[in-house]
Structure formats: structure tokens, C-alpha cells
C-alpha atoms as a printed R data frame, in Angstrom:
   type eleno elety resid chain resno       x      y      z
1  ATOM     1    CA   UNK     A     1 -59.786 46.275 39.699
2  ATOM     2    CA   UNK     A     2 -61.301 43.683 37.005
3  ATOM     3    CA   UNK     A     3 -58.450 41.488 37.443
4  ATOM     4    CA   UNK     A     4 -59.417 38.287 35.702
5  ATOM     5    CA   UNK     A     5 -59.919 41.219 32.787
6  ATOM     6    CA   UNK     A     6 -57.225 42.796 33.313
7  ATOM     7    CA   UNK     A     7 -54.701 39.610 33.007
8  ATOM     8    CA   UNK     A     8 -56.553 38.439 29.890
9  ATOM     9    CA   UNK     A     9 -55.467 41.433 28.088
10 ATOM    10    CA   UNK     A    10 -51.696 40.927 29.936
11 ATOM    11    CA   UNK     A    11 -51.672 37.369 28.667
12 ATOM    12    CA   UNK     A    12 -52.667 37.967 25.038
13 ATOM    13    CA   UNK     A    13 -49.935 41.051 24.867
14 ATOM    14    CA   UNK     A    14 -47.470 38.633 26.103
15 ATOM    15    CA   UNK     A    15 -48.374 36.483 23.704
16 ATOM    16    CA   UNK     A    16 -47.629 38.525 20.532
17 ATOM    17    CA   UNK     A    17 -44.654 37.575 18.776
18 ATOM    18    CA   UNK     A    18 -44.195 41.308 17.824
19 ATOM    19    CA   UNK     A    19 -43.604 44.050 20.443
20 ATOM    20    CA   UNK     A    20 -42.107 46.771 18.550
21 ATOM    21    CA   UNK     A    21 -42.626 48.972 21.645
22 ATOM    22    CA   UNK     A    22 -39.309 50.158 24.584
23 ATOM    23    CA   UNK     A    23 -39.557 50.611 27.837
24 ATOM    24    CA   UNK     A    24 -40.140 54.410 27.142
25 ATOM    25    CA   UNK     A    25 -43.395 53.890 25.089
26 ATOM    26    CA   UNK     A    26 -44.787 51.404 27.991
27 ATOM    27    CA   UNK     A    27 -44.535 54.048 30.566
28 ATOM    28    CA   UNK     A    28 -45.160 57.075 29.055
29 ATOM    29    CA   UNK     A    29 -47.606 56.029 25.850
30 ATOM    30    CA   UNK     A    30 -49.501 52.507 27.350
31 ATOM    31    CA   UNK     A    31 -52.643 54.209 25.567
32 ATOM    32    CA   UNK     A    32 -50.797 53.787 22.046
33 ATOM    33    CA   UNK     A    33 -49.208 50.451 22.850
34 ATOM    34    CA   UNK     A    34 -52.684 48.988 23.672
35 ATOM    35    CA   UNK     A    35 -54.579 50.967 20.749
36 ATOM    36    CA   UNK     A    36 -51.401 49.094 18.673
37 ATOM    37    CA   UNK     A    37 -53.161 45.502 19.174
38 ATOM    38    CA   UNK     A    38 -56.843 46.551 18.892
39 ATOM    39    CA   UNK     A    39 -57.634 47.496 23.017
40 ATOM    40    CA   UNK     A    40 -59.079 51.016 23.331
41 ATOM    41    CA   UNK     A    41 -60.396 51.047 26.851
42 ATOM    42    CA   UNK     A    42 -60.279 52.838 30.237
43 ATOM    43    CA   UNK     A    43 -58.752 51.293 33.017
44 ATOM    44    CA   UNK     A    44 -57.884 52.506 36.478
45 ATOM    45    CA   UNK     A    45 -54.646 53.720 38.003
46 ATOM    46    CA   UNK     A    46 -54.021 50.780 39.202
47 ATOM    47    CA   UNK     A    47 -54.879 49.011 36.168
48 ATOM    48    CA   UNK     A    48 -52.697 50.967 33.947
49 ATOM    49    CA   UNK     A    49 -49.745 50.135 36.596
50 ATOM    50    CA   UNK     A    50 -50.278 46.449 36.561
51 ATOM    51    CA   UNK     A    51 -50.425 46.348 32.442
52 ATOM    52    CA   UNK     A    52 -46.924 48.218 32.821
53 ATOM    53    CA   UNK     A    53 -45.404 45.810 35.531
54 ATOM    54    CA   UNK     A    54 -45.969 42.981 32.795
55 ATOM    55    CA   UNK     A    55 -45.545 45.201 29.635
56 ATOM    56    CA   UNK     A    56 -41.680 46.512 30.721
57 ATOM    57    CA   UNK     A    57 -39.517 43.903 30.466
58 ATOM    58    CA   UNK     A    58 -41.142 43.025 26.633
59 ATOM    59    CA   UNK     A    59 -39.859 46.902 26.483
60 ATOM    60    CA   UNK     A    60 -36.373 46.457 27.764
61 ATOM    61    CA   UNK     A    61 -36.046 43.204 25.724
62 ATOM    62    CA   UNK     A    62 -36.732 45.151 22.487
63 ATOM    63    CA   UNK     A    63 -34.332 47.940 23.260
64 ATOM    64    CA   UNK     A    64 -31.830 45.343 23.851
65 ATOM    65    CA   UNK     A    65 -32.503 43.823 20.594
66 ATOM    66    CA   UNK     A    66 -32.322 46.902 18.915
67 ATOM    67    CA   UNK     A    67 -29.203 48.551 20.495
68 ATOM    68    CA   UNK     A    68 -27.744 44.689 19.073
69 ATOM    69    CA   UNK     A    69 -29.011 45.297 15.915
70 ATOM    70    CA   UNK     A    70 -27.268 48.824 15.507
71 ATOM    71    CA   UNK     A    71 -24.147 47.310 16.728
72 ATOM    72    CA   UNK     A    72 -24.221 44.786 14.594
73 ATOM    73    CA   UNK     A    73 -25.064 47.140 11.377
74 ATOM    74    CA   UNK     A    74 -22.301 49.494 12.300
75 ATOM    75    CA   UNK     A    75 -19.909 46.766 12.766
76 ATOM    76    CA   UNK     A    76 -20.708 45.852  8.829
77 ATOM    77    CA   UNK     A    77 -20.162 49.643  7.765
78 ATOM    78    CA   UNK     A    78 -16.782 49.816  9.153
């Protein structure tokens, strides 16, 4: 594993204000997440696995948000 590559790419994801990805997408679609911010490569099982392990909670965090954000809009339509 390219590690020192590997946790570049980790650090500039986590450091984009805008994740508009849920846990879902990191786990099932991390090709379209990365090709989202400009990476199109190939990495390694075991690459893949430790993008996710940093990429999940941003995921959970915007679910949260957004299951907020519903609540909040339906609580203005009723």
C-alpha cells in the first residue's frame, strides 16, 4: 500500500467543505465519490478500505444533516 499516497488523497477529501455523499455512496460507489473531486485511479483492496474507514463518518454526518433538514422542512409544512 502507497500509504503516504494514499493519506494525501484522505486528507484533501477531508478537507472539502462539501461532501454531498452518505454512508451508502462511500461503501458501495467510492469510485464515484473520488471521480466527484477529480481522483480517477486504481487502488488496492486495502486501499479502497482505508479511503472508506476515513470517508464514513463524512457519510453519516451528511445523512444526519439531511434527515435534520427534512425534519425541519416538514415541520414548516405543517
Amino acid at each position: 500500500m502507497r500509504n503516504y499516497h494514499i493519506h494525501g488523497i484522505i486528507e484533501f477529501l477531508l478537507g472539502q467543505v462539501e461532501f454531498p455523499f452518505d454512508s451508502i455512496d462511500v461503501e458501495e460507489s467510492l469510485d464515484d465519490v473520488l471521480i466527484h473531486y477529480g481522483i480517477d485511479e486504481t487502488f488496492t483492496a486495502d486501499e479502497e478500505a482505508e479511503i472508506r474507514r476515513y470517508l464514513l463518518p463524512r457519510g453519516i454526518g451528511f445523512q444526519i444533516a439531511e434527515m435534520q433538514r427534512l425534519r425541519r422542512q416538514r415541520q414548516v409544512v405543517a
